[in-house]
mmCIF file of the N, C-alpha and C atoms, coordinates in Angstrom:
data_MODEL
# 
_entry.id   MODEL 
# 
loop_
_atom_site.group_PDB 
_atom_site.id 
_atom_site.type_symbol 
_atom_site.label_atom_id 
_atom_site.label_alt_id 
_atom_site.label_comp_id 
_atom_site.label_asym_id 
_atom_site.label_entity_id 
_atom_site.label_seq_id 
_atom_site.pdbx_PDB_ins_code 
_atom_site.Cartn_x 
_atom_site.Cartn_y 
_atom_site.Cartn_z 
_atom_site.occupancy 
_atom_site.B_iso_or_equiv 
_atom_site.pdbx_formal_charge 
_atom_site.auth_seq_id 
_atom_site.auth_comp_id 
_atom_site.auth_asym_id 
_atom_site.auth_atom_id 
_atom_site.pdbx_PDB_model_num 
ATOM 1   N N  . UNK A 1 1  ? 115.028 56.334 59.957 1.00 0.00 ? 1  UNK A N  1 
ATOM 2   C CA . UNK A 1 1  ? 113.633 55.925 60.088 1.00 0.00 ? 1  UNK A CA 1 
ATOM 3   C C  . UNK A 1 1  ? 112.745 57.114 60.468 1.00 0.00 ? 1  UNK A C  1 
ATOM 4   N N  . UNK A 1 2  ? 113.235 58.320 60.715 1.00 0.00 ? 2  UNK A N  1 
ATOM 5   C CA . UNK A 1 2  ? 112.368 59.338 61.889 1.00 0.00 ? 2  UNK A CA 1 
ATOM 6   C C  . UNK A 1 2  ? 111.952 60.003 60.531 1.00 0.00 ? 2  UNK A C  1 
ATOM 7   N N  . UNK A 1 3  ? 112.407 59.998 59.601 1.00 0.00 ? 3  UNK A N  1 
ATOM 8   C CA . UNK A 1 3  ? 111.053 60.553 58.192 1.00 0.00 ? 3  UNK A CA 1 
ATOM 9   C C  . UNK A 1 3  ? 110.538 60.336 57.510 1.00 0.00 ? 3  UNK A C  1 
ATOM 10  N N  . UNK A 1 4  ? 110.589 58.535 57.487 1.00 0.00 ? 4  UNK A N  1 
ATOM 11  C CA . UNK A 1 4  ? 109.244 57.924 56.985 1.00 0.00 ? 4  UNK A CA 1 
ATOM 12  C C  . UNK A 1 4  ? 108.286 57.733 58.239 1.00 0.00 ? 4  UNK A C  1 
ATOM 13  N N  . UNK A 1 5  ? 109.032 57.858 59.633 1.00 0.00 ? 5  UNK A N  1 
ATOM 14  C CA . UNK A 1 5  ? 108.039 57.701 60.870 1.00 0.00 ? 5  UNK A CA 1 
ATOM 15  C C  . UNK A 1 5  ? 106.862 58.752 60.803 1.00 0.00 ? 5  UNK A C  1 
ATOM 16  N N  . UNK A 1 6  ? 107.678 60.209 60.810 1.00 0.00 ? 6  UNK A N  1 
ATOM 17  C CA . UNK A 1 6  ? 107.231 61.336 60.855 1.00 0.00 ? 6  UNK A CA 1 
ATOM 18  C C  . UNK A 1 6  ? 106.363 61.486 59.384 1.00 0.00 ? 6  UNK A C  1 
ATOM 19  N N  . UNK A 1 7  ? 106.414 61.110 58.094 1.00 0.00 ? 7  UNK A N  1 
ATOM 20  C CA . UNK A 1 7  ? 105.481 61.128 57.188 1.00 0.00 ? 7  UNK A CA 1 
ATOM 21  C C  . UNK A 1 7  ? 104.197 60.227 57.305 1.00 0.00 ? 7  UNK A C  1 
ATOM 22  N N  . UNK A 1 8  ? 104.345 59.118 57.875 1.00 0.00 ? 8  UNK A N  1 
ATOM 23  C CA . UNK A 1 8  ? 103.651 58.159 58.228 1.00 0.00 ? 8  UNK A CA 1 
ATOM 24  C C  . UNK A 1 8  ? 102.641 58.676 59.134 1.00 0.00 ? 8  UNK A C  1 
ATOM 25  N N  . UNK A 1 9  ? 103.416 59.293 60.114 1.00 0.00 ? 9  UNK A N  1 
ATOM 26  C CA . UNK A 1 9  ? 102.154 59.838 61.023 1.00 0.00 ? 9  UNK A CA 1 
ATOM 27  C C  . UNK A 1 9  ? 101.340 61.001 60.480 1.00 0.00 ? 9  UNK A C  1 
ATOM 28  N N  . UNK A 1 10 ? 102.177 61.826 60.009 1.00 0.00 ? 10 UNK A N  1 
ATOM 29  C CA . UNK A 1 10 ? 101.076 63.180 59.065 1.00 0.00 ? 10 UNK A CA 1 
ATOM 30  C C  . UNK A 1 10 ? 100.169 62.089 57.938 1.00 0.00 ? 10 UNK A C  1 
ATOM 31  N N  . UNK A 1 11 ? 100.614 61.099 57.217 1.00 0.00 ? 11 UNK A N  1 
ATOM 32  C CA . UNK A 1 11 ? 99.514  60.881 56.548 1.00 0.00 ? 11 UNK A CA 1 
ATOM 33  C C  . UNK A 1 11 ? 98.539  60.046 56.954 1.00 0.00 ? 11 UNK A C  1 
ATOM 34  N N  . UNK A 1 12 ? 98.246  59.483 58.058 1.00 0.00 ? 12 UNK A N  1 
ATOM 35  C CA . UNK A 1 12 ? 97.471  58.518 58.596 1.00 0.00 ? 12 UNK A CA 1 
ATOM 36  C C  . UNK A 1 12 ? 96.946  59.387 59.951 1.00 0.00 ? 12 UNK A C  1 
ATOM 37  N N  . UNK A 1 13 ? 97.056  60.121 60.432 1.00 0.00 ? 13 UNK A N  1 
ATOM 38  C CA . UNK A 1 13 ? 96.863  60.695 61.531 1.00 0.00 ? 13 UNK A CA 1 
ATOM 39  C C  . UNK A 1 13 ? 95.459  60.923 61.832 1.00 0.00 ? 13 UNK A C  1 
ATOM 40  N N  . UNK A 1 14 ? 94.077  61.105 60.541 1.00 0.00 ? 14 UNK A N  1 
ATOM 41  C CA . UNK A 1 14 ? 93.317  60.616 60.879 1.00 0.00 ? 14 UNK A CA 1 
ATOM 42  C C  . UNK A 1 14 ? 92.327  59.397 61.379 1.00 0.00 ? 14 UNK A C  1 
ATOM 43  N N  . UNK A 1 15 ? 93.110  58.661 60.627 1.00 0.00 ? 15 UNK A N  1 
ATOM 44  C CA . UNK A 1 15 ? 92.936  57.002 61.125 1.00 0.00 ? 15 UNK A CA 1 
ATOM 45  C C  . UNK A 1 15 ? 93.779  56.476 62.754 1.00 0.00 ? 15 UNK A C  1 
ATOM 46  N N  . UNK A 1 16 ? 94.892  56.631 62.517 1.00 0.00 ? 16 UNK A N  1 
ATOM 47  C CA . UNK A 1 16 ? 95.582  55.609 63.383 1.00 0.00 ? 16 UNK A CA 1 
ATOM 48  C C  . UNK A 1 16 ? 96.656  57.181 64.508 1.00 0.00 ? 16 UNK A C  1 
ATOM 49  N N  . UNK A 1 17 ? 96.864  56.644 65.674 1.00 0.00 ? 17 UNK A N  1 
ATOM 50  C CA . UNK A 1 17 ? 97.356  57.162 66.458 1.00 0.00 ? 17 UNK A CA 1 
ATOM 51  C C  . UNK A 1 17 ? 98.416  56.593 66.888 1.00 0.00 ? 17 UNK A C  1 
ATOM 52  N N  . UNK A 1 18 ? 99.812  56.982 66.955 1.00 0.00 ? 18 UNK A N  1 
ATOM 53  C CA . UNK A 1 18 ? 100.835 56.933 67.430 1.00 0.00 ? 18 UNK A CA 1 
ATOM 54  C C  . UNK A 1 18 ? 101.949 57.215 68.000 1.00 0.00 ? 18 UNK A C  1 
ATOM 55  N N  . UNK A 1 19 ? 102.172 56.405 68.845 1.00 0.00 ? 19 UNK A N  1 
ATOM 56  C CA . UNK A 1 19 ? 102.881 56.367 70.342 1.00 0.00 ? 19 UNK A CA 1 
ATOM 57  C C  . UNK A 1 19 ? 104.086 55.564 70.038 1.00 0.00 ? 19 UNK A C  1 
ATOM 58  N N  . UNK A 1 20 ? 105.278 56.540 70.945 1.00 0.00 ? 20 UNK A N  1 
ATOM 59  C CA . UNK A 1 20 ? 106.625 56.057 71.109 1.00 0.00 ? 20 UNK A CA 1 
ATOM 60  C C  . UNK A 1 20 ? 107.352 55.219 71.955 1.00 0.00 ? 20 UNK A C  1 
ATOM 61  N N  . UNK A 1 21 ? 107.464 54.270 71.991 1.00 0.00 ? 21 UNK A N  1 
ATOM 62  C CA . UNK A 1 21 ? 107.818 53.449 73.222 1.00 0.00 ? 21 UNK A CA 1 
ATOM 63  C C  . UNK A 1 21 ? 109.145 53.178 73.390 1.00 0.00 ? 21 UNK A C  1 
ATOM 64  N N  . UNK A 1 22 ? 109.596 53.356 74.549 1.00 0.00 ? 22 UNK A N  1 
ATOM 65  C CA . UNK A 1 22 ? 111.226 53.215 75.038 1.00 0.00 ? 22 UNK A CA 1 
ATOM 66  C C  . UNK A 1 22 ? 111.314 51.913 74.825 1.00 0.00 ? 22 UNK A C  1 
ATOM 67  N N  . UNK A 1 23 ? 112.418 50.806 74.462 1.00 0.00 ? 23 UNK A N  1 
ATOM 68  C CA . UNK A 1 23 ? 112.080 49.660 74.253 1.00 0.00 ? 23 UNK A CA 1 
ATOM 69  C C  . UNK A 1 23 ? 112.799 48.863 75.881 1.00 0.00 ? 23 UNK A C  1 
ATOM 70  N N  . UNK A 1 24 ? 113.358 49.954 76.444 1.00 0.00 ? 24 UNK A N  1 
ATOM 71  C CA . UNK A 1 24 ? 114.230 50.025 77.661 1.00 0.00 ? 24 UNK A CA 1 
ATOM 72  C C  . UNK A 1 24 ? 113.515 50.036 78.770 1.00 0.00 ? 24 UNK A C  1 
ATOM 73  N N  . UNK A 1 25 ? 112.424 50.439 78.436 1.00 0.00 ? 25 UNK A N  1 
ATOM 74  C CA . UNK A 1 25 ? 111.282 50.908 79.513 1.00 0.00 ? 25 UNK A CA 1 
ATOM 75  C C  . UNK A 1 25 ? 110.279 50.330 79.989 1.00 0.00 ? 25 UNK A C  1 
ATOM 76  N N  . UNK A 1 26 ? 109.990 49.760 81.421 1.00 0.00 ? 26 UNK A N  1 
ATOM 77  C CA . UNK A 1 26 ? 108.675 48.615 81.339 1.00 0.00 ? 26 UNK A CA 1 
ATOM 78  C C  . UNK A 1 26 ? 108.061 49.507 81.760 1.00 0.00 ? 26 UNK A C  1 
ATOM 79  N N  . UNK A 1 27 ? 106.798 49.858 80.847 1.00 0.00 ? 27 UNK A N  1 
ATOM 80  C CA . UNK A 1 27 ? 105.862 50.531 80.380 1.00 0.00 ? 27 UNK A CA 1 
ATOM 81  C C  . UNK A 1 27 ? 104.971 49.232 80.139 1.00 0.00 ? 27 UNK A C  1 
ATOM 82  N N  . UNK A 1 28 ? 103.667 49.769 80.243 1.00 0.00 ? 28 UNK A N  1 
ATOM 83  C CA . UNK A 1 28 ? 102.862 48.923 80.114 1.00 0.00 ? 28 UNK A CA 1 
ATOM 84  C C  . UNK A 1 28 ? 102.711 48.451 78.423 1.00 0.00 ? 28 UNK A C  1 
ATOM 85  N N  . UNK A 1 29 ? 102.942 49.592 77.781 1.00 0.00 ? 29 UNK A N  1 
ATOM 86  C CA . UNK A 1 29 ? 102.960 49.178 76.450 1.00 0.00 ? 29 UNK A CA 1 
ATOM 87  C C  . UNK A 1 29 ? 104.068 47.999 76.161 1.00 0.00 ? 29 UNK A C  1 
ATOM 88  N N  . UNK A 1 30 ? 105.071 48.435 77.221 1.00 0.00 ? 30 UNK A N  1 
ATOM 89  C CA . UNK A 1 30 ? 106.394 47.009 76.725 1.00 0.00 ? 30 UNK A CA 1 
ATOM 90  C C  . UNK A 1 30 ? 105.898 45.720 76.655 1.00 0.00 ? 30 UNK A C  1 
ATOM 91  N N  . UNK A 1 31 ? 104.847 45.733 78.229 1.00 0.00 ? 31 UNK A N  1 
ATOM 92  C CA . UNK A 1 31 ? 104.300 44.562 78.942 1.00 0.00 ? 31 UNK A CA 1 
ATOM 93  C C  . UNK A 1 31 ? 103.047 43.908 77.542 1.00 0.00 ? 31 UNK A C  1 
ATOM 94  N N  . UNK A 1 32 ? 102.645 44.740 76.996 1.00 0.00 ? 32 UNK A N  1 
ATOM 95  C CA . UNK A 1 32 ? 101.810 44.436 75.835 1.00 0.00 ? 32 UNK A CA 1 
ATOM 96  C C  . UNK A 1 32 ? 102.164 43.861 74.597 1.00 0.00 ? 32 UNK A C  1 
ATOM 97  N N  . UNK A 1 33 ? 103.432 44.424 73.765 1.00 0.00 ? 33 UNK A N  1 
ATOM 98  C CA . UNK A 1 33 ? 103.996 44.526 72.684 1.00 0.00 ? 33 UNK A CA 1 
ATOM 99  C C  . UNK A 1 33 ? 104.808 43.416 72.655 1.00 0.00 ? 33 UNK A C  1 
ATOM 100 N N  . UNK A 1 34 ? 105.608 42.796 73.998 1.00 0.00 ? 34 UNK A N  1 
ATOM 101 C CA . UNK A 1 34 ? 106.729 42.799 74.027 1.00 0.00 ? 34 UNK A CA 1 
ATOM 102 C C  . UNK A 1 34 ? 107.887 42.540 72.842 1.00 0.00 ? 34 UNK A C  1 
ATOM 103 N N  . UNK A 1 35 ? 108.142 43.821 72.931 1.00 0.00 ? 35 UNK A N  1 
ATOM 104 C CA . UNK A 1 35 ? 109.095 44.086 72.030 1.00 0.00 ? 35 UNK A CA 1 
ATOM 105 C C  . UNK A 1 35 ? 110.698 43.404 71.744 1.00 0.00 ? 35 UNK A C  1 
ATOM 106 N N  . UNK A 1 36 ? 111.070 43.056 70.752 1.00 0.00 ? 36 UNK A N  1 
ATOM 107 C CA . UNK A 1 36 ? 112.099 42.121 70.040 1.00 0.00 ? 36 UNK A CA 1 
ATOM 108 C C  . UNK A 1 36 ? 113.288 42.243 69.910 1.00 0.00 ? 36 UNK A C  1 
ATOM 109 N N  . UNK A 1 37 ? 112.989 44.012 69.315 1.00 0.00 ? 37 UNK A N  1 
ATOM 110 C CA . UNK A 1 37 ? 114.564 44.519 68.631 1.00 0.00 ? 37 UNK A CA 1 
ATOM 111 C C  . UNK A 1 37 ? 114.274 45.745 67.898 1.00 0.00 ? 37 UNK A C  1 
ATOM 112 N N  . UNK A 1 38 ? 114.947 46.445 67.530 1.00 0.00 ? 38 UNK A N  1 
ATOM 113 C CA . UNK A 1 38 ? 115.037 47.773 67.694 1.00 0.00 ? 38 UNK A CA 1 
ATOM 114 C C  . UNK A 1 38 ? 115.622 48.053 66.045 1.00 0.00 ? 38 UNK A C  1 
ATOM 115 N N  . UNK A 1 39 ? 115.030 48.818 65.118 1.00 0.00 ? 39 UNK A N  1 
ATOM 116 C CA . UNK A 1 39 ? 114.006 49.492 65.415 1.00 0.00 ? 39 UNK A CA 1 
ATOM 117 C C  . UNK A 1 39 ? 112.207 48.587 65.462 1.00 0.00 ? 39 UNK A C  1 
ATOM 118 N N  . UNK A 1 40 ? 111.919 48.725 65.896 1.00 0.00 ? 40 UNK A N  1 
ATOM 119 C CA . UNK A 1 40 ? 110.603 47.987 65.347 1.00 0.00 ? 40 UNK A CA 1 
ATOM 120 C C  . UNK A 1 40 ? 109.052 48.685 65.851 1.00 0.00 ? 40 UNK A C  1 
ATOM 121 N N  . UNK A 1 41 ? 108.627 48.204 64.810 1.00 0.00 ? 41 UNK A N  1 
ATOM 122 C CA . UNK A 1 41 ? 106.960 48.841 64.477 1.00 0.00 ? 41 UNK A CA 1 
ATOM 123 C C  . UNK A 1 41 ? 105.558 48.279 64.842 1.00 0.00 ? 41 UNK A C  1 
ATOM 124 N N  . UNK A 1 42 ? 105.142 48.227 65.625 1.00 0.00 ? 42 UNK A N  1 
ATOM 125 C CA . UNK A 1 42 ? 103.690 47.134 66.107 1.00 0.00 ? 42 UNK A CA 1 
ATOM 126 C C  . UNK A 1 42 ? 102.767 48.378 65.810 1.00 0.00 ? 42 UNK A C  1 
ATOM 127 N N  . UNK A 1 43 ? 101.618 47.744 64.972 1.00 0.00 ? 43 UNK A N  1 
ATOM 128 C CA . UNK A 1 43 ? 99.972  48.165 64.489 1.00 0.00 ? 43 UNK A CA 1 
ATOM 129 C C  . UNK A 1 43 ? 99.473  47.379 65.280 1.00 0.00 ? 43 UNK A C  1 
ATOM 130 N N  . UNK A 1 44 ? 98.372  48.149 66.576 1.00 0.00 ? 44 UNK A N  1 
ATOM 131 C CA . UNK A 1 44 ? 97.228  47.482 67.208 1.00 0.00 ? 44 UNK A CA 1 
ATOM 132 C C  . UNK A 1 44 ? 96.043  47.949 66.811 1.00 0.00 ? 44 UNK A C  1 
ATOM 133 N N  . UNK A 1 45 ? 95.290  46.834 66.802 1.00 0.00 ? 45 UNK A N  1 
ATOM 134 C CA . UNK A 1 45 ? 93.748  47.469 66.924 1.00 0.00 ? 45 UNK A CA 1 
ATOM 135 C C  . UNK A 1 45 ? 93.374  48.178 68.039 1.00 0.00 ? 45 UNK A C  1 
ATOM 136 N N  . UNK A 1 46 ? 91.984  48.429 68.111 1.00 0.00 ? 46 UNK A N  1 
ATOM 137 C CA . UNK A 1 46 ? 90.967  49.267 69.297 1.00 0.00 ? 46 UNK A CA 1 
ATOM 138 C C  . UNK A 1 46 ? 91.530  48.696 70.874 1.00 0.00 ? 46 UNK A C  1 
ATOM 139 N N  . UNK A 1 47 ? 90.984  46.929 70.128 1.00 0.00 ? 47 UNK A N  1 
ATOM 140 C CA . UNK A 1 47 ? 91.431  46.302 71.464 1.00 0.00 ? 47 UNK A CA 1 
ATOM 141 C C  . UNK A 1 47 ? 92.791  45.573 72.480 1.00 0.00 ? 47 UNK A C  1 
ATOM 142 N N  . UNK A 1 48 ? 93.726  46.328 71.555 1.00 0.00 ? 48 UNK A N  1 
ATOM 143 C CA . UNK A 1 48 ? 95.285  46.252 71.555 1.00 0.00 ? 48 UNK A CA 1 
ATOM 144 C C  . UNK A 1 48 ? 95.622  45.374 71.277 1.00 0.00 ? 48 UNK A C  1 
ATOM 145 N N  . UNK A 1 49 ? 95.119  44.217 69.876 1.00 0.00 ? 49 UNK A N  1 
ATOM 146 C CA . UNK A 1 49 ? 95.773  43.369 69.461 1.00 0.00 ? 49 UNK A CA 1 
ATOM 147 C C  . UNK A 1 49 ? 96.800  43.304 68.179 1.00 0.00 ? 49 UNK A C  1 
ATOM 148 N N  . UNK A 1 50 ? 97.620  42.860 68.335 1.00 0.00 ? 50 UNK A N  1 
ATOM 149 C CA . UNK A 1 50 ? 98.619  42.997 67.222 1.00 0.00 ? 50 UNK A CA 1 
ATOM 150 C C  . UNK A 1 50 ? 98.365  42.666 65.725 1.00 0.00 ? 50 UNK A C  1 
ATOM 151 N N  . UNK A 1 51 ? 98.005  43.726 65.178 1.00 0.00 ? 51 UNK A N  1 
ATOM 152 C CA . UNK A 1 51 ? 97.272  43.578 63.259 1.00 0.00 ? 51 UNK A CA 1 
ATOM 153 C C  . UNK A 1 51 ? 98.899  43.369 62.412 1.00 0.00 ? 51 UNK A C  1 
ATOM 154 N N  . UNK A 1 52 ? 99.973  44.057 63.120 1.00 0.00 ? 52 UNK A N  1 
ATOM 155 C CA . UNK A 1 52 ? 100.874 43.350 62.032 1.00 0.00 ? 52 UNK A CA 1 
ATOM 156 C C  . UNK A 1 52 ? 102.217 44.103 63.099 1.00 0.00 ? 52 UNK A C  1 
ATOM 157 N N  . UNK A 1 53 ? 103.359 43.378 62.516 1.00 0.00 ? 53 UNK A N  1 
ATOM 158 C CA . UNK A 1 53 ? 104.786 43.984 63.291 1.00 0.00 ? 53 UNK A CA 1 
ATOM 159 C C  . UNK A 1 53 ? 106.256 43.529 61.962 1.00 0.00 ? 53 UNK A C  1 
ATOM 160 N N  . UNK A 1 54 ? 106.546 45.249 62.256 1.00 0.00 ? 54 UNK A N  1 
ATOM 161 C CA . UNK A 1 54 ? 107.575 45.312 61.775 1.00 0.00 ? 54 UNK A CA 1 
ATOM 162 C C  . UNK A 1 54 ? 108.904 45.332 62.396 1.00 0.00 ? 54 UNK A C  1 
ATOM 163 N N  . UNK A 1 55 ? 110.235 44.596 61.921 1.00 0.00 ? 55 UNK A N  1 
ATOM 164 C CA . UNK A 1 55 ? 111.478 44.862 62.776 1.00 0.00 ? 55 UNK A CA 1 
ATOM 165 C C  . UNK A 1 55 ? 112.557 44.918 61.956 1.00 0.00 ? 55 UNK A C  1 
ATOM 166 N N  . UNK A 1 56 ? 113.247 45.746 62.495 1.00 0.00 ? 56 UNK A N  1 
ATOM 167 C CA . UNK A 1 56 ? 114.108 46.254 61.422 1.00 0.00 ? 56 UNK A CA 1 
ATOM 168 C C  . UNK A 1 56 ? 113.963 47.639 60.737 1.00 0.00 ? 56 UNK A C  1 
ATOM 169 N N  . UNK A 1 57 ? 114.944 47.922 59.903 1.00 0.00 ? 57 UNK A N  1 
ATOM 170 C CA . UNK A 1 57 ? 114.799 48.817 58.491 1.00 0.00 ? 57 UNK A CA 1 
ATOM 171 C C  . UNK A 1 57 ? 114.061 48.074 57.699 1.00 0.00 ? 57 UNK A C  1 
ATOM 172 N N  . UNK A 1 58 ? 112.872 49.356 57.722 1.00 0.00 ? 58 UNK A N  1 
ATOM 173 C CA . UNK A 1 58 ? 111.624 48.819 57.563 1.00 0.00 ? 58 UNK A CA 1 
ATOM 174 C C  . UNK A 1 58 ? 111.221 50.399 55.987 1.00 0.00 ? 58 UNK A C  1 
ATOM 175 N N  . UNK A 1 59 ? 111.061 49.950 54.866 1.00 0.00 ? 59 UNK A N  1 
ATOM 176 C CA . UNK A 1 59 ? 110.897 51.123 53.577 1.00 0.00 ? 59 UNK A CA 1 
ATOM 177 C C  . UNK A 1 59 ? 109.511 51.373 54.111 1.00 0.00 ? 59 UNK A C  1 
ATOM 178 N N  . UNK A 1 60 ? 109.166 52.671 53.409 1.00 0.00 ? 60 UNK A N  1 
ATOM 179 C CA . UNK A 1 60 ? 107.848 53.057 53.801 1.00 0.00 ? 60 UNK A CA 1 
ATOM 180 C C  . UNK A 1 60 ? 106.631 52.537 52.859 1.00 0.00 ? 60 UNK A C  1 
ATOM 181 N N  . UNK A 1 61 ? 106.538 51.916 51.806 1.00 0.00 ? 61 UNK A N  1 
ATOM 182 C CA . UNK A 1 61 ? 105.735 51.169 51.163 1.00 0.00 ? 61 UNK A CA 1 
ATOM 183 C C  . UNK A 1 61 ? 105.186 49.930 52.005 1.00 0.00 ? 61 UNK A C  1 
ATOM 184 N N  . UNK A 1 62 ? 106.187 49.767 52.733 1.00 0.00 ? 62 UNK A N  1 
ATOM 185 C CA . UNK A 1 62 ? 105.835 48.569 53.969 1.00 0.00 ? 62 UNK A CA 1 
ATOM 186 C C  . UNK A 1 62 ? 104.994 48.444 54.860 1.00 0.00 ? 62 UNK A C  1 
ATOM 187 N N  . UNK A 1 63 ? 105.197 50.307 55.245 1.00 0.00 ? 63 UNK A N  1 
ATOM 188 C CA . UNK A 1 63 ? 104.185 50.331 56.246 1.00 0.00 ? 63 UNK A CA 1 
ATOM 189 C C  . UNK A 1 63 ? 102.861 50.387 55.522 1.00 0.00 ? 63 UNK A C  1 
ATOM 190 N N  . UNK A 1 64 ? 103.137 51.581 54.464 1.00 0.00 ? 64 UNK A N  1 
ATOM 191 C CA . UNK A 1 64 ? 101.947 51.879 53.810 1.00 0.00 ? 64 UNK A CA 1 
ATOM 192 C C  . UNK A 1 64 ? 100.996 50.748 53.211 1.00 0.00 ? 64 UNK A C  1 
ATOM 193 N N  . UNK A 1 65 ? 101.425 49.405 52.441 1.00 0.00 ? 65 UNK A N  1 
ATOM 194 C CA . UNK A 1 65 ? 100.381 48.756 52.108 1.00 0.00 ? 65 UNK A CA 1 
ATOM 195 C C  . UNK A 1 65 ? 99.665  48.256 52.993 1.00 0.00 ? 65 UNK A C  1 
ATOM 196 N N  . UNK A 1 66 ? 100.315 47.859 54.310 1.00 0.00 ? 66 UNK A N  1 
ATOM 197 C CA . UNK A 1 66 ? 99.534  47.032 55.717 1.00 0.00 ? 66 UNK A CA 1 
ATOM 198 C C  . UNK A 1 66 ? 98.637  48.586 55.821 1.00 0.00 ? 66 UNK A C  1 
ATOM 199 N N  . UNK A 1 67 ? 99.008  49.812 56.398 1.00 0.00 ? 67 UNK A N  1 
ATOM 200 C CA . UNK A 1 67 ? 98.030  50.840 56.489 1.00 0.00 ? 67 UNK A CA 1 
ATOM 201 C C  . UNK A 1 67 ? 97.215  51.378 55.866 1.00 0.00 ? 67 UNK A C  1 
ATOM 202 N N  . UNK A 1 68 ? 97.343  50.932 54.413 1.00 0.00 ? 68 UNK A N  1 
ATOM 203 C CA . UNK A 1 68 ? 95.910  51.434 53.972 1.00 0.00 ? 68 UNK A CA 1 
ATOM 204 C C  . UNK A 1 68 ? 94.820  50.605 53.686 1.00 0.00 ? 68 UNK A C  1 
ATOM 205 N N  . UNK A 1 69 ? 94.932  49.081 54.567 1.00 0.00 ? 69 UNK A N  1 
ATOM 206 C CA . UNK A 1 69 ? 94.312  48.204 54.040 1.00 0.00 ? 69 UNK A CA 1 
ATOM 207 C C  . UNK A 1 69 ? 93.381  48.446 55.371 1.00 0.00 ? 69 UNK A C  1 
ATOM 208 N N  . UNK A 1 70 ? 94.175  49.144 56.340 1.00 0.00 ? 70 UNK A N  1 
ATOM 209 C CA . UNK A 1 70 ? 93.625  49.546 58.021 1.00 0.00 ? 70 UNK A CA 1 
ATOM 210 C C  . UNK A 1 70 ? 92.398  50.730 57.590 1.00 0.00 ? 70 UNK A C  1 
ATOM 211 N N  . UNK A 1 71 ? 93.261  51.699 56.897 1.00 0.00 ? 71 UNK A N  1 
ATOM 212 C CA . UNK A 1 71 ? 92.448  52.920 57.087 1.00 0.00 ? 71 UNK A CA 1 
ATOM 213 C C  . UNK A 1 71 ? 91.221  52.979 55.539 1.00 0.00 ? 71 UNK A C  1 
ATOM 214 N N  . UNK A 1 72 ? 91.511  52.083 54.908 1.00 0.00 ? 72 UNK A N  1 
ATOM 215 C CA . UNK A 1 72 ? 90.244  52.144 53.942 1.00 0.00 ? 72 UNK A CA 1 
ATOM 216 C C  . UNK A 1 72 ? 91.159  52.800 52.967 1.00 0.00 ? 72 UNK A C  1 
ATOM 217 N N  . UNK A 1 73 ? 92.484  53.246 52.719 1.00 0.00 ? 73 UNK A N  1 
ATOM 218 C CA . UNK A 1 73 ? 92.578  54.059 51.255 1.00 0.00 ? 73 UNK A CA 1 
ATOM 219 C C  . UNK A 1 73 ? 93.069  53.232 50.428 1.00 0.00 ? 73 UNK A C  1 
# 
């Protein structure tokens, strides 16, 4: 997953910002997300609400059609 993660973030990086979360870790993001299962992917908006979630082996067309419907391309 770490090089469609890592492509994902170079190509969206002007739009969307992203953060790694321990899923082990109560972090406030855990307390937010709460997270399912591993690997998995949560898109928030501004106001940290959940626009879509992925779990699992997840292809990168997956992410990409939910993200470019985010970032306008």
């Amino acid at each position: 997953m770490q090089p469609i993660v890592n492509g994902i973030k170079k190509q969206y990086r002007a739009c969307l910002k992203m953060e790694r979360v321990n899923l082990n870790s109560k972090t406030r993001w855990h307390e937010l997300i709460g997270p399912i299962g591993s690997p998995e992917f949560v898109l928030l908006d501004l106001s940290n609400q959940i626009i879509h979630r992925w779990i699992g082996l997840t292809e990168k067309e997956e992410f990409t059609q939910v993200m470019n419907s985010v970032c306008g391309s």
